[in-house]
PyMOL commands that place a pseudoatom at each C-alpha (Angstrom):
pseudoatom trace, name=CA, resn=UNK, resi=1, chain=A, elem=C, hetatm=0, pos=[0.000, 0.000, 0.000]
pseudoatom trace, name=CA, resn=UNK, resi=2, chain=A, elem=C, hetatm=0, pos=[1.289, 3.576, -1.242]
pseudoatom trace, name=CA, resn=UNK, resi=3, chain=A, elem=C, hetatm=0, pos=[1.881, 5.919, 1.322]
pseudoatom trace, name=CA, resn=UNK, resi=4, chain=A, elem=C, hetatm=0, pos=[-0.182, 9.364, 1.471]
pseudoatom trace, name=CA, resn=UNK, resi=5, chain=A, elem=C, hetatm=0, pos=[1.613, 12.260, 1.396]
pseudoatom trace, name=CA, resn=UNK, resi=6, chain=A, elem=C, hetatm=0, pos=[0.788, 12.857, 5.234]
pseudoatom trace, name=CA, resn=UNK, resi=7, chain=A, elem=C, hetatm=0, pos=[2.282, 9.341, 6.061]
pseudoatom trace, name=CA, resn=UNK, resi=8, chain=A, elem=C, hetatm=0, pos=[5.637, 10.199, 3.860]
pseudoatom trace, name=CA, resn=UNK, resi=9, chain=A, elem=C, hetatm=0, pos=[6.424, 13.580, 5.465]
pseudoatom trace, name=CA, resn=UNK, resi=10, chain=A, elem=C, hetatm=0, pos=[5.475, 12.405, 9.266]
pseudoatom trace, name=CA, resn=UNK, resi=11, chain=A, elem=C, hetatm=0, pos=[7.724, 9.347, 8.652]
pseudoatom trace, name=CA, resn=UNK, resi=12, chain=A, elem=C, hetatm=0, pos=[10.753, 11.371, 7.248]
pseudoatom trace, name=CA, resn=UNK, resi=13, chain=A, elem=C, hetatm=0, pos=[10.175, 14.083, 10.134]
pseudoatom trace, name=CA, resn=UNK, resi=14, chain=A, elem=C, hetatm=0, pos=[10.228, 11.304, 12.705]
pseudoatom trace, name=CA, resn=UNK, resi=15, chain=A, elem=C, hetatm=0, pos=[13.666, 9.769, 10.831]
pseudoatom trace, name=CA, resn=UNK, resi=16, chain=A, elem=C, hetatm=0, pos=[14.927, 13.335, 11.278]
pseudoatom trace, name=CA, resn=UNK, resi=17, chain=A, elem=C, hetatm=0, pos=[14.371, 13.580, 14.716]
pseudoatom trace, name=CA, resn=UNK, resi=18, chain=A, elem=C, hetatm=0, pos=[16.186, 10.673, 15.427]
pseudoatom trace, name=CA, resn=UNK, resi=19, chain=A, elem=C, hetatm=0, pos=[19.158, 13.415, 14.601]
pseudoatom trace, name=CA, resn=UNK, resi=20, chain=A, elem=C, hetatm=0, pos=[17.757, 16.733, 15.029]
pseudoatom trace, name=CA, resn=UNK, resi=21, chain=A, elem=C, hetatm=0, pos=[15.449, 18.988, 17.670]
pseudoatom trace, name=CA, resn=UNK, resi=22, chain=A, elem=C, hetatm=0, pos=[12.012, 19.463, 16.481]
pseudoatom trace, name=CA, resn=UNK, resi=23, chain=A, elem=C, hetatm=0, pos=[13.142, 22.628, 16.403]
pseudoatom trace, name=CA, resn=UNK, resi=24, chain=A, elem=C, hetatm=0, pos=[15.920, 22.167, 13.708]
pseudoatom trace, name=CA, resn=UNK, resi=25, chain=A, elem=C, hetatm=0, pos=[13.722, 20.366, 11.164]
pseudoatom trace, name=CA, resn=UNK, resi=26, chain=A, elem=C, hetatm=0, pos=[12.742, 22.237, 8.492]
pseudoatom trace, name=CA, resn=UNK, resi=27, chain=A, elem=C, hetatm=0, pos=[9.989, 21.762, 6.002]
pseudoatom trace, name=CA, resn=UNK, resi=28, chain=A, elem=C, hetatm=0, pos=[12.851, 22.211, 3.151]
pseudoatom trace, name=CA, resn=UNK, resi=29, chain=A, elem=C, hetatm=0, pos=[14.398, 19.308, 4.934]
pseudoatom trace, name=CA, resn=UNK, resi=30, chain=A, elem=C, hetatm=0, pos=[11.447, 17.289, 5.151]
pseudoatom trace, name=CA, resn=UNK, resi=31, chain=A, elem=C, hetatm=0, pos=[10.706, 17.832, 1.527]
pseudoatom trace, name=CA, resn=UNK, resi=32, chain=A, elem=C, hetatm=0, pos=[14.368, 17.157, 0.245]
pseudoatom trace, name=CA, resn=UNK, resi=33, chain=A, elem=C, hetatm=0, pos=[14.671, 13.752, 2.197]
pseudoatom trace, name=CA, resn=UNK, resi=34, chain=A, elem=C, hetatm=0, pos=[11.107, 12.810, 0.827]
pseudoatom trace, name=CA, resn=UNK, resi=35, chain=A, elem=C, hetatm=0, pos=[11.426, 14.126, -2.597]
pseudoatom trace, name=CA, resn=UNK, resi=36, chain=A, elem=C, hetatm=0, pos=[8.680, 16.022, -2.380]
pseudoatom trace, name=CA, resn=UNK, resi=37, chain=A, elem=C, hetatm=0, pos=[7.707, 19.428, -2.655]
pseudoatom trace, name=CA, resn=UNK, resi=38, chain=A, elem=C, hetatm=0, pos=[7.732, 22.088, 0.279]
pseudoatom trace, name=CA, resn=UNK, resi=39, chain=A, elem=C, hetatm=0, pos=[4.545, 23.550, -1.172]
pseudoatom trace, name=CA, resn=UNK, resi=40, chain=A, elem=C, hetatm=0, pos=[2.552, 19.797, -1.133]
pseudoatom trace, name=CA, resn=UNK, resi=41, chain=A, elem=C, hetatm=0, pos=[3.768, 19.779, 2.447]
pseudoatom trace, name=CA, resn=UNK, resi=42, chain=A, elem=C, hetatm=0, pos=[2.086, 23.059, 3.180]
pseudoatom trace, name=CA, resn=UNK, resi=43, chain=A, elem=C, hetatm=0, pos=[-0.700, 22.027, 0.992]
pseudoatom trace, name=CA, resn=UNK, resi=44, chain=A, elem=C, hetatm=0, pos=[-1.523, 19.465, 4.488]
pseudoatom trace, name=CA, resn=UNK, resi=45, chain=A, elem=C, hetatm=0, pos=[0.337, 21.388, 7.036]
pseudoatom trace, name=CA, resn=UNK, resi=46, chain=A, elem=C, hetatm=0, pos=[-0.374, 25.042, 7.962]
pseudoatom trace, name=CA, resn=UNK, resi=47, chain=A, elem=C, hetatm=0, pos=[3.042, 25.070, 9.452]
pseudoatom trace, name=CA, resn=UNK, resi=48, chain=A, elem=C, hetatm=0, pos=[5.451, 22.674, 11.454]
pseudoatom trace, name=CA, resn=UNK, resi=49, chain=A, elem=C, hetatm=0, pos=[3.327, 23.331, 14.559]
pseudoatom trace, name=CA, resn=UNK, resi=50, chain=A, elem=C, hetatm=0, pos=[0.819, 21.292, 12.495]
pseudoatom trace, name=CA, resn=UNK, resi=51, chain=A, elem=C, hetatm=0, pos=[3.099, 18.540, 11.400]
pseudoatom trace, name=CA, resn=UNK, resi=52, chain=A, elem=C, hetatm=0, pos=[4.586, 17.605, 14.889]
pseudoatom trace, name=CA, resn=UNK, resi=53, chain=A, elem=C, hetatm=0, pos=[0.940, 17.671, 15.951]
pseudoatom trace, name=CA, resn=UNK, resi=54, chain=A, elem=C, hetatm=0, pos=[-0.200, 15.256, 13.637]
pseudoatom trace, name=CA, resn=UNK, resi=55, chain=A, elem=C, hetatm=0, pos=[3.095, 13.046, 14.240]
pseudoatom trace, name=CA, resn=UNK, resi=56, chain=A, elem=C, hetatm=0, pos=[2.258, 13.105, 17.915]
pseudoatom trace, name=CA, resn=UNK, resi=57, chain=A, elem=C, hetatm=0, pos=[-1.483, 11.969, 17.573]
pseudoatom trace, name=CA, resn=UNK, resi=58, chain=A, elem=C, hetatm=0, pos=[-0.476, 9.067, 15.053]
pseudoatom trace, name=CA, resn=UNK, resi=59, chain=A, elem=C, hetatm=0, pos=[2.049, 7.740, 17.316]
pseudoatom trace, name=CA, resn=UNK, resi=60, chain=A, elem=C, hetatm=0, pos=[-0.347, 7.917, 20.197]
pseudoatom trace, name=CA, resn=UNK, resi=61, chain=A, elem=C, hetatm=0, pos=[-2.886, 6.313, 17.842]
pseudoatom trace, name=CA, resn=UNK, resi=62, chain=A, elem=C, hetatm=0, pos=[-0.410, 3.379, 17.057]
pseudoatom trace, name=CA, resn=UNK, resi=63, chain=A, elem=C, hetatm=0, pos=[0.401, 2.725, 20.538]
pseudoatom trace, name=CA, resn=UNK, resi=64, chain=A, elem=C, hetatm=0, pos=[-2.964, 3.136, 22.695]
pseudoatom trace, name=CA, resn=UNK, resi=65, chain=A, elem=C, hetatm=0, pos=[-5.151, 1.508, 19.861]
pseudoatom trace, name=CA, resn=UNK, resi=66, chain=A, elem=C, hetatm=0, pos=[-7.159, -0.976, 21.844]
pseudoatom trace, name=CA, resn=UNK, resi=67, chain=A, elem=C, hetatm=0, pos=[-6.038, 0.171, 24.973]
pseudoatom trace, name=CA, resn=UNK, resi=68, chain=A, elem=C, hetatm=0, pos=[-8.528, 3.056, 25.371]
pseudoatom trace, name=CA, resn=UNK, resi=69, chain=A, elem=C, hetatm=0, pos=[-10.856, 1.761, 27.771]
pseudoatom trace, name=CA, resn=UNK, resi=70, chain=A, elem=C, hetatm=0, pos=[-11.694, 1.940, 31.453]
pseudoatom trace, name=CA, resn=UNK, resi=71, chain=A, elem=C, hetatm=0, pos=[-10.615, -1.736, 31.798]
pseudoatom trace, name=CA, resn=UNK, resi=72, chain=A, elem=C, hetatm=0, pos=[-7.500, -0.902, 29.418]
pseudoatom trace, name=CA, resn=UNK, resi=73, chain=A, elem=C, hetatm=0, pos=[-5.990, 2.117, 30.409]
pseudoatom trace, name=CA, resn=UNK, resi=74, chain=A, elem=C, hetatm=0, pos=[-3.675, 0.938, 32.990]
pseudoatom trace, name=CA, resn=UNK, resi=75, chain=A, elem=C, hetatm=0, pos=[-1.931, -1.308, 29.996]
pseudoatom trace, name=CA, resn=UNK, resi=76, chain=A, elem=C, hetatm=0, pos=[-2.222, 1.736, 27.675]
pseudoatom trace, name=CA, resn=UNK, resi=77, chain=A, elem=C, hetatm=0, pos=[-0.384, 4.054, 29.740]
pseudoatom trace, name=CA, resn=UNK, resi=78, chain=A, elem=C, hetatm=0, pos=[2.266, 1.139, 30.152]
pseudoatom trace, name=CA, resn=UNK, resi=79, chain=A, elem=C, hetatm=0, pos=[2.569, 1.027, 26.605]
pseudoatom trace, name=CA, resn=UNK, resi=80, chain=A, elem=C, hetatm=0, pos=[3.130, 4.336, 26.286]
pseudoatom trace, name=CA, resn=UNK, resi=81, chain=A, elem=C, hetatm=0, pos=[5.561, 4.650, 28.925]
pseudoatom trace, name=CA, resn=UNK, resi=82, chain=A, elem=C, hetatm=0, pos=[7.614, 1.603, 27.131]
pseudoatom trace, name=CA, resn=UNK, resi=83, chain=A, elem=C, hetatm=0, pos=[7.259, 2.777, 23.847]
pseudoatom trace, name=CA, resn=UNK, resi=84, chain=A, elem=C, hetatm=0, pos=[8.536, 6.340, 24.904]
pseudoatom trace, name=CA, resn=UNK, resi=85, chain=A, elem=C, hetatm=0, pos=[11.677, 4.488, 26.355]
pseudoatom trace, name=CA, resn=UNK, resi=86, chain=A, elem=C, hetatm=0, pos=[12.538, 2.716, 23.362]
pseudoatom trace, name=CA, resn=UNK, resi=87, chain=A, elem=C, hetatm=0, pos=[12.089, 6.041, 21.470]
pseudoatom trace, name=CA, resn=UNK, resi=88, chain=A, elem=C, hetatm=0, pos=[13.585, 8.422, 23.981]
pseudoatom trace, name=CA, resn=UNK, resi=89, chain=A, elem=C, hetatm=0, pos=[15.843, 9.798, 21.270]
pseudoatom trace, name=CA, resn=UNK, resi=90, chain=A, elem=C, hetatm=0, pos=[12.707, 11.183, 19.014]
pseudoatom trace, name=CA, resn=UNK, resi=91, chain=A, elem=C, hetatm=0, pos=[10.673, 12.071, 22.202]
pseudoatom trace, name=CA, resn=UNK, resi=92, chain=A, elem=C, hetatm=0, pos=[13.416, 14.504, 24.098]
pseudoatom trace, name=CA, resn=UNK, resi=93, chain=A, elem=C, hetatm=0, pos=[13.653, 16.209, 20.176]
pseudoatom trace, name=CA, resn=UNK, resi=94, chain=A, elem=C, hetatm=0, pos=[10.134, 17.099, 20.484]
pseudoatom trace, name=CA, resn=UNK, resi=95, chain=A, elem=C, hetatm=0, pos=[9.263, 17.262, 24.675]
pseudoatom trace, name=CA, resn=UNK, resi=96, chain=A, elem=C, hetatm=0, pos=[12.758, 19.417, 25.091]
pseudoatom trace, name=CA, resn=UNK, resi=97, chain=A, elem=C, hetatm=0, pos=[11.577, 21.994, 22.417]
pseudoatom trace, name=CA, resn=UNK, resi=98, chain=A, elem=C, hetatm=0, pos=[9.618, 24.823, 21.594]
pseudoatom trace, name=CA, resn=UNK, resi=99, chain=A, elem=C, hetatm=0, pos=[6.967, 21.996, 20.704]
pseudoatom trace, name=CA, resn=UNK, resi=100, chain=A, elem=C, hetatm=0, pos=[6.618, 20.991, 24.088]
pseudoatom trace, name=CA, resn=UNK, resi=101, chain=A, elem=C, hetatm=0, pos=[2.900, 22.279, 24.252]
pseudoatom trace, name=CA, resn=UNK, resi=102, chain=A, elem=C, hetatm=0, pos=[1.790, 20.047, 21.507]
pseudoatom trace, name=CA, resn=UNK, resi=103, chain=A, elem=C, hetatm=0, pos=[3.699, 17.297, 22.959]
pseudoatom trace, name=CA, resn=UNK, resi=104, chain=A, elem=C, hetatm=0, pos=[1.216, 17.949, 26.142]
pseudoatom trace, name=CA, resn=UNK, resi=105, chain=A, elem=C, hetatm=0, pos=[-1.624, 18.528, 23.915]
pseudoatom trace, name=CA, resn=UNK, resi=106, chain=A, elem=C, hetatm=0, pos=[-1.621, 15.277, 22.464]
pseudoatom trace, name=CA, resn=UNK, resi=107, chain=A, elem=C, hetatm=0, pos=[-1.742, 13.723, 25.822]
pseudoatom trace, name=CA, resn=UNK, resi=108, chain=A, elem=C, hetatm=0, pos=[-4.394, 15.783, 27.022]
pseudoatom trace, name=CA, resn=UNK, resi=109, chain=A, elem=C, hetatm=0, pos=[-6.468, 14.937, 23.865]
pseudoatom trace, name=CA, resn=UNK, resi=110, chain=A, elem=C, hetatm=0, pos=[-5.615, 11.236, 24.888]
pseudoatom trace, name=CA, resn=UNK, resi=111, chain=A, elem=C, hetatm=0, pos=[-5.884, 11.140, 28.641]
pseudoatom trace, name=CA, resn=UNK, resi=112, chain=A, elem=C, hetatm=0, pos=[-9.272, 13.155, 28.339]
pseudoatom trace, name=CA, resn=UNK, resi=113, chain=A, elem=C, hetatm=0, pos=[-11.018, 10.358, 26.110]
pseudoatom trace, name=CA, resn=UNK, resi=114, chain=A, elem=C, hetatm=0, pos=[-9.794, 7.596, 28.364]
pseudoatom trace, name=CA, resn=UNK, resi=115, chain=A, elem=C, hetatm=0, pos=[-10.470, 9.370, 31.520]
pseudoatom trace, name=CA, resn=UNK, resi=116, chain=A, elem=C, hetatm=0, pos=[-14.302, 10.875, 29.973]
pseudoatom trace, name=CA, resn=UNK, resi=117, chain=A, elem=C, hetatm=0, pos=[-14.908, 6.592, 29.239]
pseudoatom trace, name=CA, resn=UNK, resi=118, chain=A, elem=C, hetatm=0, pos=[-13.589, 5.288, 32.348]
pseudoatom trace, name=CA, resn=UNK, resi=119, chain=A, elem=C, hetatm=0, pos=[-15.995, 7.928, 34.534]
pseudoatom trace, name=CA, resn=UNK, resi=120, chain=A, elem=C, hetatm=0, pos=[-19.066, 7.234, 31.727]
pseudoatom trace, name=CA, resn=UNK, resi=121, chain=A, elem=C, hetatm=0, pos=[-18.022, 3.270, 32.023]
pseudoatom trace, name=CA, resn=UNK, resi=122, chain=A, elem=C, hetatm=0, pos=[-18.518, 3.517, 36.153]
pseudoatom trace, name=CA, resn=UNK, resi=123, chain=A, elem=C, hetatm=0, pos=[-21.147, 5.876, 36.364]
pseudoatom trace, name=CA, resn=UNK, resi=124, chain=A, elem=C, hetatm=0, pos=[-23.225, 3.697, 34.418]
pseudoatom trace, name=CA, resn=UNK, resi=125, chain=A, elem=C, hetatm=0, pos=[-21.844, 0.708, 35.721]
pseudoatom trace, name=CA, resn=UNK, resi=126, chain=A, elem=C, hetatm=0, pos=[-23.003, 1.316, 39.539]
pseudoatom trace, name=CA, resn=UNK, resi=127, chain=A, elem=C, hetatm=0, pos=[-25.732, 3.975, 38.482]
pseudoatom trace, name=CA, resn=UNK, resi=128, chain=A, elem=C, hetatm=0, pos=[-23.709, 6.762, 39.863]
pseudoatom trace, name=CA, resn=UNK, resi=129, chain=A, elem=C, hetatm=0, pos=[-25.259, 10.420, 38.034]
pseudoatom trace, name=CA, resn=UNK, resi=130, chain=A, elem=C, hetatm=0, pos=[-22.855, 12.848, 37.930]
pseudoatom trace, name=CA, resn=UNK, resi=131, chain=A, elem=C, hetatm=0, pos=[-23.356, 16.595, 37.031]
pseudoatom trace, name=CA, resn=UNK, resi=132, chain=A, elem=C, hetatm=0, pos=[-21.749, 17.847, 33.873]
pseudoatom trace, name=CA, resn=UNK, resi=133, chain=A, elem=C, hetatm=0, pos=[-19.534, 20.287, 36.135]
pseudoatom trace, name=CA, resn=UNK, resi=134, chain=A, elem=C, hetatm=0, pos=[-18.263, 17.316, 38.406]
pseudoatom trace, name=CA, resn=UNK, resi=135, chain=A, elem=C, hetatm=0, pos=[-17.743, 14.876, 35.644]
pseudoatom trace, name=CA, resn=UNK, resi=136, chain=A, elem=C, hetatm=0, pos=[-15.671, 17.495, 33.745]
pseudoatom trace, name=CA, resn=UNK, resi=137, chain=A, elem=C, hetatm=0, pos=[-13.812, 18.492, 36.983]
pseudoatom trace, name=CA, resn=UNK, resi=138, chain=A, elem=C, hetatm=0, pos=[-12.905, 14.664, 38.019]
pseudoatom trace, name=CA, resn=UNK, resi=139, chain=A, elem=C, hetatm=0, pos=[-11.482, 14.055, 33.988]
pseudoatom trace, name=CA, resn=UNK, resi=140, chain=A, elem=C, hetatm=0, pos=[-9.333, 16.953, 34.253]
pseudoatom trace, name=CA, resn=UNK, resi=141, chain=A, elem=C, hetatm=0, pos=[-8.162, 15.697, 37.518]
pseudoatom trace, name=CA, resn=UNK, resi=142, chain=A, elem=C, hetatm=0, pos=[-7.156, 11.762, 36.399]
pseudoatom trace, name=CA, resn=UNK, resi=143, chain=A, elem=C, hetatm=0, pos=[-5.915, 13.646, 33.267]
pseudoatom trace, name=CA, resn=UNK, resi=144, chain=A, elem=C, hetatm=0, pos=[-3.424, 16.366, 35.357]
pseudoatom trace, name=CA, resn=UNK, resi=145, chain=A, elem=C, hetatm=0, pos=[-2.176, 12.984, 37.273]
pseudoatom trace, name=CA, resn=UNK, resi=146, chain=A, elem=C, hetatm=0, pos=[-1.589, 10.977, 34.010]
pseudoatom trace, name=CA, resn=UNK, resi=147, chain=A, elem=C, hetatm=0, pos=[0.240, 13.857, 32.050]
pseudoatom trace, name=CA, resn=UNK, resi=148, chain=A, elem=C, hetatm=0, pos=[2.189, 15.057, 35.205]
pseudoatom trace, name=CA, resn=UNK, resi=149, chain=A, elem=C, hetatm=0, pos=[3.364, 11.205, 35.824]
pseudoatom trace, name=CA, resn=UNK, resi=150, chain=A, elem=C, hetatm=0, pos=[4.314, 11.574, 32.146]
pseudoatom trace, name=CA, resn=UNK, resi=151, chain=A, elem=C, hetatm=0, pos=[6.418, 14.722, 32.385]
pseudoatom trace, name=CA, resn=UNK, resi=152, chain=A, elem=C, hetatm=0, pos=[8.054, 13.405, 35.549]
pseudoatom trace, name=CA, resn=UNK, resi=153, chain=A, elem=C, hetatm=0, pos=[8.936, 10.728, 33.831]
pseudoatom trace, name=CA, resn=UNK, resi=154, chain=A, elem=C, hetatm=0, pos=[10.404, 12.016, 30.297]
pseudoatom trace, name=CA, resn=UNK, resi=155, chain=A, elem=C, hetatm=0, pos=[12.389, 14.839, 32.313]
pseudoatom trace, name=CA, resn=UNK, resi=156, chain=A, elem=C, hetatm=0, pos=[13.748, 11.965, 34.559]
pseudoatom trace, name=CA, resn=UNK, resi=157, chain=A, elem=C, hetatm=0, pos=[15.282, 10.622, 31.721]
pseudoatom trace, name=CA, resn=UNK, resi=158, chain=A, elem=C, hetatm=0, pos=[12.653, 7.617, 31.248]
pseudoatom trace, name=CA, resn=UNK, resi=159, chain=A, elem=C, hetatm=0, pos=[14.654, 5.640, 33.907]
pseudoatom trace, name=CA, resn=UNK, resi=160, chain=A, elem=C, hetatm=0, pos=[11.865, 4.265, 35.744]
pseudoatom trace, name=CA, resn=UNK, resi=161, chain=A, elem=C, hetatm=0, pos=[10.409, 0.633, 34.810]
pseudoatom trace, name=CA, resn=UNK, resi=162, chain=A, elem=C, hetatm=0, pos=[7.586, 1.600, 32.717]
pseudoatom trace, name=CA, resn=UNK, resi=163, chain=A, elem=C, hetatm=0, pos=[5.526, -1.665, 34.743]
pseudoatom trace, name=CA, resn=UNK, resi=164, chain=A, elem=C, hetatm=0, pos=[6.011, -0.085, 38.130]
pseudoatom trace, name=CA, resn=UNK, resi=165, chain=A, elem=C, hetatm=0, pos=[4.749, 2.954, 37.753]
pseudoatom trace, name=CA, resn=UNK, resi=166, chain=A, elem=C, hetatm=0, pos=[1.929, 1.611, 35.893]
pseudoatom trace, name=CA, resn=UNK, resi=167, chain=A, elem=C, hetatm=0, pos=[1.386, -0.819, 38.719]
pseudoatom trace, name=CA, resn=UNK, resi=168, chain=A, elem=C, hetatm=0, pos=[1.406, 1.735, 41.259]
pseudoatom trace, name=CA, resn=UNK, resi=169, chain=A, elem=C, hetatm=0, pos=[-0.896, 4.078, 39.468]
pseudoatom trace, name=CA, resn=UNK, resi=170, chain=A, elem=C, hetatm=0, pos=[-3.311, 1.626, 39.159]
pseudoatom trace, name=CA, resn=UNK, resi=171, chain=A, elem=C, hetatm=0, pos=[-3.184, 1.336, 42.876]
pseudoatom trace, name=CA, resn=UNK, resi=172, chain=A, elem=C, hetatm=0, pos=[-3.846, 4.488, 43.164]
pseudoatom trace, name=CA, resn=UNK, resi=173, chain=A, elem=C, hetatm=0, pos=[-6.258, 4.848, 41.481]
pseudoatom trace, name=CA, resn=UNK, resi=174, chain=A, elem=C, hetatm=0, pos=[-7.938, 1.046, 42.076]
pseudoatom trace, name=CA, resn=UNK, resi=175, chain=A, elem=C, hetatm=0, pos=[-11.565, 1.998, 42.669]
pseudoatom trace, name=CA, resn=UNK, resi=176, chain=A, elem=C, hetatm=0, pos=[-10.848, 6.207, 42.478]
pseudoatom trace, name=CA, resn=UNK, resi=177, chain=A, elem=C, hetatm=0, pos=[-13.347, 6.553, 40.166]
pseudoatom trace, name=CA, resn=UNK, resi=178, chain=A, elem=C, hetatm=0, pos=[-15.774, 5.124, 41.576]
pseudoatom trace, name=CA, resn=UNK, resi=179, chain=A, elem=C, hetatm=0, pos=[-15.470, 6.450, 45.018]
pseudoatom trace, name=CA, resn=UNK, resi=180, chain=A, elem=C, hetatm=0, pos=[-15.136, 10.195, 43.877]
pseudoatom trace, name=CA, resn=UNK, resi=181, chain=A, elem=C, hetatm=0, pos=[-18.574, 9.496, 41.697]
pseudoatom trace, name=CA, resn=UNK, resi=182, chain=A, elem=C, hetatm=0, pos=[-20.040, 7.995, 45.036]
pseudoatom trace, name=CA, resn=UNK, resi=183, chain=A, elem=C, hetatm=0, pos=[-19.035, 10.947, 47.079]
pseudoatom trace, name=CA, resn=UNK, resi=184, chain=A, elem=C, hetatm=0, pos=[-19.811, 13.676, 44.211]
pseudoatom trace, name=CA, resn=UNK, resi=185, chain=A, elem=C, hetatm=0, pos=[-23.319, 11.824, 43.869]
pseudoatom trace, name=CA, resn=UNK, resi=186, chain=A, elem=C, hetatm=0, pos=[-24.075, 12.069, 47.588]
pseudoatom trace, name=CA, resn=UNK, resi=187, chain=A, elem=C, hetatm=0, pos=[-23.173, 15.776, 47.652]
pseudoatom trace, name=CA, resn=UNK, resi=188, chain=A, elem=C, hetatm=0, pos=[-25.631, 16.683, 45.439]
pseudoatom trace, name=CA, resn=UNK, resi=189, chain=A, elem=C, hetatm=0, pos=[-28.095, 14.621, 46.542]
pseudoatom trace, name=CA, resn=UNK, resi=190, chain=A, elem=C, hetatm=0, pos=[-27.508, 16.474, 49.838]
pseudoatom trace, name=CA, resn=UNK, resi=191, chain=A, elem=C, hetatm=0, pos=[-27.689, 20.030, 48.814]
pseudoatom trace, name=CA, resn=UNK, resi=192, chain=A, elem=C, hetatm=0, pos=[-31.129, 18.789, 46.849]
pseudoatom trace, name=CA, resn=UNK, resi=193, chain=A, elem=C, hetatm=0, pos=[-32.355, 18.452, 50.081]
pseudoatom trace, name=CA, resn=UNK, resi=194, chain=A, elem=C, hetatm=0, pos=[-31.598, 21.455, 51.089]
pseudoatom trace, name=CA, resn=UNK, resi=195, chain=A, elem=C, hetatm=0, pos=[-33.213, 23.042, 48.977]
for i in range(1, 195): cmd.bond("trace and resi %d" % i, "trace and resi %d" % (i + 1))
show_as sticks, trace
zoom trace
């Protein structure tokens, strides 16, 4: 199968980045290496801002695809972890530059649909409502924890056995969930009565 355009010039920017900073990559570079044209790059990409965006989201794509559920995550984030180690060359080129905030970005797209499915998945599951304003407040929450383990763990140097710290985040956070929907449930149904 032929690869898109999109495919050729996120491939060649992550070969270049096994050498360069995000930073240093150019499109010229990207288009030279491909043998493409700087202008059919821009024809997809607004700018490089878009680019590393899009490489991010693939790559999380490739590596979380079927581990995106409640009963998943804790694997997922594993995988990610791992998968970060074995490319810690490419990741520091992109986390260590002025691409940073995409970098987080990406996550935060991530962590919010697995952390929006797992509090859906458990509300439903032990008939736990939950207010729009708490259920966005508690994803936000799991999702601050999941990228700030992340950070910690890319400006460590990805040291850290990727299994342990996905072991002891999921004992952390073993039956989280369903507690803060518990306690957010009887809060309301408490200041219902008050009123």
């Amino acid at each position: 199968m032929k690869e898109t355009l999109e495919q050729t010039a996120e491939r060649v920017f992550g070969e270049l980045l096994e050498t360069c900073s995000a930073d240093q990559i150019t499109f010229v570079m990207i288009a030279d290496r491909a043998g493409i044209t700087r202008q059919a790059i821009y024809y997809h990409y607004s700018g490089k801002r878009d680019l590393v965006s899009a490489y991010i989201q693939n790559m999380l794509a490739r590596i979380l695809e079927g581990y995106d559920t409640y009963h998943s995550w804790v694997e997922g984030f594993r995988m990610v972890l791992e998968h970060f180690q074995a490319d810690r060359t490419r990741v520091d080129h992109i986390y260590f530059s002025r691409y940073r905030d995409d970098f987080l970005q990406a996550m935060n797209v991530y962590g919010n649909m697995i952390f929006q499915r797992a509090v859906d998945h458990v509300s439903n599951d032990f008939n736990y409502p939950v207010k729009a304003e708490d259920r966005h407040f508690m994803v936000r929450f799991y999702c601050y924890v999941f990228i700030g383990l992340i950070c910690d763990y890319i400006e460590a140097g990805m040291q850290e056995d990727p299994m342990t710290i996905a072991a002891r985040s999921n004992i952390m956070m073993h039956h989280s969930i369903r507690t803060s929907l518990r306690k957010f449930n009887e809060q309301s149904l408490k200041q219902a009565a008050r009123t």
